[in-house]
N, C-alpha and C positions, 0 to 999 in steps of 0.2 A: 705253679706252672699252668693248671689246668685252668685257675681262676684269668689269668695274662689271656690264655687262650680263648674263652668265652668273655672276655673284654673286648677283645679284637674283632672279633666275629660280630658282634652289638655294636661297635664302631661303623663298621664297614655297613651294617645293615641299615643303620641310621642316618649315615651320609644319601646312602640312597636314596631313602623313603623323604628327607628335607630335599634333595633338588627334584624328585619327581610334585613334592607340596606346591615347590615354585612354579611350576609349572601348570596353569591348572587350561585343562584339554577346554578348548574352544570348538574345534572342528567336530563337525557331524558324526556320531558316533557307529559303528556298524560291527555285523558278528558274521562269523561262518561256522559251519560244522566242519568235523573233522572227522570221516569214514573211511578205512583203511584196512582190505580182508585180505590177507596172505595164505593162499591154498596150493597143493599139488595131489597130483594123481607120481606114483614112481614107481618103479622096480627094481633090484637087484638083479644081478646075473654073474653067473661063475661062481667059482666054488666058497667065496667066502658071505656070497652072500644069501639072506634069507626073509627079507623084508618087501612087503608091496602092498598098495593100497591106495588108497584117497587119503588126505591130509587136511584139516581145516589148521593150521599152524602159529595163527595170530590176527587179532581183530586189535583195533584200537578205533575208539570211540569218543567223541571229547566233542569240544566248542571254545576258538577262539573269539576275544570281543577286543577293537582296539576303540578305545577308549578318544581317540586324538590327541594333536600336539605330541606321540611319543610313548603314549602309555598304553599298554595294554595285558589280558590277562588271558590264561590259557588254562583248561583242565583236560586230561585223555585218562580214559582206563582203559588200560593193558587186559587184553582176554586172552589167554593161552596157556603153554604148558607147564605142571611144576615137577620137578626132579622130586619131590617129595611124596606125589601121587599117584596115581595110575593116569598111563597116558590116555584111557580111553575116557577121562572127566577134563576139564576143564579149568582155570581158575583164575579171577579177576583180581587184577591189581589198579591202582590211582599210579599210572607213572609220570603226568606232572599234573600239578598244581601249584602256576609260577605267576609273577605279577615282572613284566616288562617294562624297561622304560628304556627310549633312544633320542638321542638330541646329538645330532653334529655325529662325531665319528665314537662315540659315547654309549655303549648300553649297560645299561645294569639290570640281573634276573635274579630273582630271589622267590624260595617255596621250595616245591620240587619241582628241580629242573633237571634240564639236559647237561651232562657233565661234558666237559672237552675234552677229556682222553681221548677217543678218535672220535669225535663228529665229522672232524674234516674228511679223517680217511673215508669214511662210512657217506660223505655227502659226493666224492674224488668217486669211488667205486660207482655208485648211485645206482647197484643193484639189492637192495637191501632186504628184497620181496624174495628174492633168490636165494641171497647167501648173506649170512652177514659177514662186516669185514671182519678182519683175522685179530683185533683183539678182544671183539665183542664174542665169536663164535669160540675161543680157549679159553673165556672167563680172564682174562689180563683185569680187567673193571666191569666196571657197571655203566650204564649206558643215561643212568638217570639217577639224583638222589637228591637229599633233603639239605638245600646250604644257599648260597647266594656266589655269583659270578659277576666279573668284571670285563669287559674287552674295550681296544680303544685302538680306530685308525687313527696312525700318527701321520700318513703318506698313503697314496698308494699302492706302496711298493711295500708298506709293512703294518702289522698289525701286532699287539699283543694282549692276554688275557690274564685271566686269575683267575685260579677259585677253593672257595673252601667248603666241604661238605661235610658229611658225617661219617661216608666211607664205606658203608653196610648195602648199598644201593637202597632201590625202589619197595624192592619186595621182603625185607625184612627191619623191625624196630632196633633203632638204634638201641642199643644194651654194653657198650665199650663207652672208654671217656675220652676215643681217639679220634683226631681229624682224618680227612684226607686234602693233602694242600695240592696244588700242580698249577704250574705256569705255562705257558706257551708264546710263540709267537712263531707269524706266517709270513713271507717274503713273497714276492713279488717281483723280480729282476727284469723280466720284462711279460708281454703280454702272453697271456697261454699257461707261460710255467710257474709252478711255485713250491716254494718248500717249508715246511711246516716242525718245528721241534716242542717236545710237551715233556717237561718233568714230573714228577708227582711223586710223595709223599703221604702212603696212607698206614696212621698210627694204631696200634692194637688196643692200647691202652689197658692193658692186662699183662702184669708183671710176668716178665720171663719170656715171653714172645717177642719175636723182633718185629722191626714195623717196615711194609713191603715198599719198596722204592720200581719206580715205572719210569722207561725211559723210550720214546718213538721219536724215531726219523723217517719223516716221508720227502719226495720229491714228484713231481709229476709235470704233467704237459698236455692241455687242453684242448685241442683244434675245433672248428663248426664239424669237421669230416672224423676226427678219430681222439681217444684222449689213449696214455700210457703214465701208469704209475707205480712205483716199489716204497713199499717202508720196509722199516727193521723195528724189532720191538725185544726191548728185555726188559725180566721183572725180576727183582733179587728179592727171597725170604717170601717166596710163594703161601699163600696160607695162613702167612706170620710165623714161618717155621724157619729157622736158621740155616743158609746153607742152598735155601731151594728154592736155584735159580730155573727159569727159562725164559727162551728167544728164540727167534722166528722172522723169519721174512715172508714177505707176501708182493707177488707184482702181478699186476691186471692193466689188462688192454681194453678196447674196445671200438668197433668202428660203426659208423652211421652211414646204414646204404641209400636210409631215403627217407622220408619224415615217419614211416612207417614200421621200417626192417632198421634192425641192431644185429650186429655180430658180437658179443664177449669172452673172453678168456681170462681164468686165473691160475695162478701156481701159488700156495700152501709149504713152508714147512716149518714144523714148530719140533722143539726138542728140549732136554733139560741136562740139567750139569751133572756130569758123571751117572746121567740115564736113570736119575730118581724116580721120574716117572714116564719110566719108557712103555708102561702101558696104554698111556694114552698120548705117546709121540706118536708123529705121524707126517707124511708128505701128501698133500693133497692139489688132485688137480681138475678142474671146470672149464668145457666150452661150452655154448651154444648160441641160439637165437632170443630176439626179443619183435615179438608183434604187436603192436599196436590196435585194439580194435575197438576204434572210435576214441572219445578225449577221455573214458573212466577205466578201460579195460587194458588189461596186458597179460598177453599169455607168451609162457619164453620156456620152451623145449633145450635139453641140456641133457649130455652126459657128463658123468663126474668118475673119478679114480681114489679114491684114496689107499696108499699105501702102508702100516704098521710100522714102525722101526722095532717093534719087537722081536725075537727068536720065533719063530714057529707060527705066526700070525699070516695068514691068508688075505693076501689082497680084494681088497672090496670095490666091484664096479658097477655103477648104476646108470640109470635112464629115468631125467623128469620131466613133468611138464608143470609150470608155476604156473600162476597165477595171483593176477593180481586187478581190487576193483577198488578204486579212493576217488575220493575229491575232500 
């Protein structure tokens, strides 16, 4: 089974690399950099809370080169927090190094890349410097990993994708002999709105664990003046542990008062089956502004709520101001 499976995956990779061959880039070749610092200053207030400070929260770092005719190649490293260290250090990760190619309604990516589990939502929200969307911010997946991806407009009214990676994300070596597979595809009905479905399939490959199964439904609605959109997200065998499920919705607003001033809102709630891990459910809720000052900078003041679904757990209320400086 495991040898089928790394057949498949050198098929798919090889298909690629022979029509990007055909292809060989004539047009003038050209590169940008890619700088992107995510900071806040915040505080808590009220009784459950006890945190405040200045934030440096995530750099990424990199250089895109497109190649022409289609082809092109990207690297970023990831500088930010690890759950494994103290938050007062730092620690750099390579979250892609992918090789591009687009021709017609046709791409194919391969290295490490950006996975599809929520791009869309997380591109749909497009406050990412704020908050990330709600399956990247519960861990549902990884937002980047080591595999090759397909996508293909057929119309434009629909779209669909593939991909297969290794499953582990960005920031740690693969060490299992499981994939992660997931499909999707995006509609288009008419101009503005669209709805988005993504299955996925990620295996343990270690006897005895079961392998996590991921399901999102978004829908949304785009205007030049406001955008609104809701998903729903469930994951069954959380961890590769049988049994441990969760799901969640998330819907967010957002209106544009002038090429300058934004207004955004979201609602948060995520939860698990028979309250397995009701220590870290919770209802969560963000409004605020976004300013604009000048084409690099962005600064967006916000209060946030989050509520415990636990017994005895004190509500946590805060006040931030983000920031954010890219090109």
């Amino acid at each position: 089974m495991k040898t089928k499976k790394v057949i498949l995956a050198g098929l798919f990779a090889c298909i690629g690399i022979g029509a990007i061959a055909q292809d060989t880039p004539t047009e003038e070749p050209k590169g940008k950099a890619i700088v992107q610092v995510f900071g806040n200053i915040h505080t808590d207030f009220g009784a459950g809370g006890n945190d405040f400070g200045f934030e440096l929260e995530r750099s990424y770092l990199g250089y895109e080169y497109n190649f022409g005719k289609g082809l092109s190649v990207k690297a970023v490293m990831d500088i930010g927090k690890s759950s494994d260290i103290s938050d007062y250090q730092r620690i750099a990760y390579i979250k892609n190094a992918m090789v591009s190619w687009k021709k017609g309604g046709l791409t194919l990516n391969g290295g490490l890349i950006s996975t599809t589990q929520f791009n869309f939502q997380e591109k749909f929200w497009g406050y990412r410097y704020i908050m990330k969307s709600f399956q990247d911010e519960y861990k549902f997946g990884s937002s980047a990993d080591l595999g090759i991806s397909v996508a293909y407009k057929f119309a434009d009214w629909v779209s669909a994708d593939a991909i297969i990676v290794n499953g582990e994300g960005y920031k740690k070596i693969q060490n299992n002999n499981g994939f992660n597979y997931g499909l999707g595809v995006t509609l288009t009905p008419f101009d503005g709105f669209q709805i988005s479905l993504y299955g996925g399939v990620n295996e343990s490959g270690i006897e005895g664990e079961k392998e996590i199964v991921n399901f999102a439904a978004f829908a949304g609605y785009k205007h030049k003046k406001f955008s609104i959109g809701a998903e729903y997200n469930q994951m069954w065998n959380a961890s590769y542990t049988d049994g441990a499920g969760q799901s969640g919705y998330s819907i967010y607003a957002s209106a544009h008062l002038s090429k300058v001033v934004d207004l955004y809102a979201r609602y948060d709630d995520l939860y698990s089956k028979d309250n397995w891990n009701i220590s870290k459910d919770e209802s969560a809720a963000i409004v605020g502004a976004q300013i604009k000052l000048g084409k690099y900078v962005k600064i967006a003041p916000n209060v946030r709520m989050t509520v415990p679904k636990a017994d005895g757990s004190d509500n946590v209320y805060s006040a931030y101001i983000n920031c954010y400086f890219g090109f």
